[in-house]
C-alpha positions in Angstrom: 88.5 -46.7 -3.6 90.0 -45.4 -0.3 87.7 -43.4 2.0 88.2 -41.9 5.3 85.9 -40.7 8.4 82.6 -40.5 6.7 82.2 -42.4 3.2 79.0 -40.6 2.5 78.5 -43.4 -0.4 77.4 -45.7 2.3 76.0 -43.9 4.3 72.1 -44.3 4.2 70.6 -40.9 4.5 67.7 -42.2 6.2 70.1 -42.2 9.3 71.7 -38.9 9.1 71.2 -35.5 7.9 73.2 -34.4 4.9 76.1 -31.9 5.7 77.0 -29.7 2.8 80.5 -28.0 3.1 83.4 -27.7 0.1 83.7 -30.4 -2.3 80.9 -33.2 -1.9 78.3 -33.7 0.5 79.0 -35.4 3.4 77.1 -36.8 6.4 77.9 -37.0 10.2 78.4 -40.7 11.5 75.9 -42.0 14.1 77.3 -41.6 17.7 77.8 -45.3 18.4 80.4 -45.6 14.8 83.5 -43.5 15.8 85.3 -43.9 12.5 84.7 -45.6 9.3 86.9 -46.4 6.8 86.7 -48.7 3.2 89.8 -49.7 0.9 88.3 -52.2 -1.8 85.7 -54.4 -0.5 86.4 -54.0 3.1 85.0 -51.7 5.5 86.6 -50.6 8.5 84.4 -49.6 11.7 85.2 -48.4 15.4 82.3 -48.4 17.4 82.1 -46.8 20.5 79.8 -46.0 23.6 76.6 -47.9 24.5 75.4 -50.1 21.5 71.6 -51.6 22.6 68.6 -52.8 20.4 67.9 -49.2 19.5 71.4 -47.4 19.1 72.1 -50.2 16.7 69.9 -49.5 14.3 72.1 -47.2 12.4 75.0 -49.8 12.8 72.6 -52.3 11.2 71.9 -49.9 8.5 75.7 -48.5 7.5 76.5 -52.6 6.8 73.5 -53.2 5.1 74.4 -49.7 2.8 78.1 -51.3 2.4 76.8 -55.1 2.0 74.5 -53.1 -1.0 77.6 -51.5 -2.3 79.7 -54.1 -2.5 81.7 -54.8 0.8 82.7 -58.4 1.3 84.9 -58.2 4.5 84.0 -56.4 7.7 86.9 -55.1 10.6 85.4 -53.6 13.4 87.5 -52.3 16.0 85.1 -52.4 19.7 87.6 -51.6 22.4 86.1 -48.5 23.3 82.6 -50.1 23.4 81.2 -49.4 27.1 77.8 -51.3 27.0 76.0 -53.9 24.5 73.6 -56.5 23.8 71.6 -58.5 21.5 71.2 -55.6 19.3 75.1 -55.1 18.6 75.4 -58.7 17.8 72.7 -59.1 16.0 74.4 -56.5 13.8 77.3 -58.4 13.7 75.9 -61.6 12.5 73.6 -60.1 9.9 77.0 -59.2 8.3 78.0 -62.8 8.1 74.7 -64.2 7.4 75.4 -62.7 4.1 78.1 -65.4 3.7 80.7 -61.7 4.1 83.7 -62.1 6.2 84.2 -60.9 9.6 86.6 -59.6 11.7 86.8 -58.4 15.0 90.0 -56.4 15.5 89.2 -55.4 19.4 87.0 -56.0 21.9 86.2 -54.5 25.6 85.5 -55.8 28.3 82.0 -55.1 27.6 81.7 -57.3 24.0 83.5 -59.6 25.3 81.2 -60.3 28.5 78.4 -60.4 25.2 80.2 -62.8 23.4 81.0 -65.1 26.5 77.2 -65.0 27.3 75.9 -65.6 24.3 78.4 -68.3 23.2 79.5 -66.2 20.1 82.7 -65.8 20.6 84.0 -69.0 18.3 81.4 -66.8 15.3 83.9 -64.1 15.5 87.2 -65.2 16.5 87.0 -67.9 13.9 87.3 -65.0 11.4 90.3 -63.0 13.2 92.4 -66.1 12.7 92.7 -66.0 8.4 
């Protein structure tokens, strides 16, 4: 299966509204997820903007959609990421908690201050280098 912008068969609804136009239903992505994309079992994100405890809730709930679907391997693209903590990481490492691969493509500034603090870094990069 190859989706673009919004695969609406991840998307919990509980986190959007449902947008009805031609052809199937589809639903707008949250403001922090700037694209999302799946080919097989991997699911490709870009996140953008401010990512905190509470504007990652819907982040935390598209993976846990795709990890429900099937998804095994996670790309996430954060250059364009201008703020984030605990919350966006925490995200992050629920993914691979679920023993589901990880891979971060890009990284500002911003993540990479996170990862630096939090000594994360080595969870991630680990992944970028298979």
């Amino acid at each position: 299966m190859n989706t673009t912008a919004s695969p609406s068969h991840i998307l919990p609804t509980s986190i959007t509204s449902i947008r009805s136009g031609r052809g199937a239903a589809r639903r707008p992505l949250p403001p922090v997820i700037a694209a999302c994309h799946t080919e097989g079992t991997t699911l490709s994100i870009a996140v953008q903007g401010e990512i905190d405890h509470f504007t990652a809730a819907p982040l935390s709930a598209l993976l846990a959609s795709a990890a429900a679907f099937g998804h095994t391997r996670l790309v996430v693209d954060a250059s364009r990421v201008t703020f984030c903590d605990s919350g966006f990481l925490n995200a992050l490492l629920a993914w691979r908690r679920g023993g589901r691969r990880l891979i971060l493509a890009a990284a500002s500034a911003a993540v990479k201050r996170l990862l630096a603090a939090t000594r994360s870094g080595s969870l991630l990069a680990e992944e970028a280098q298979r």
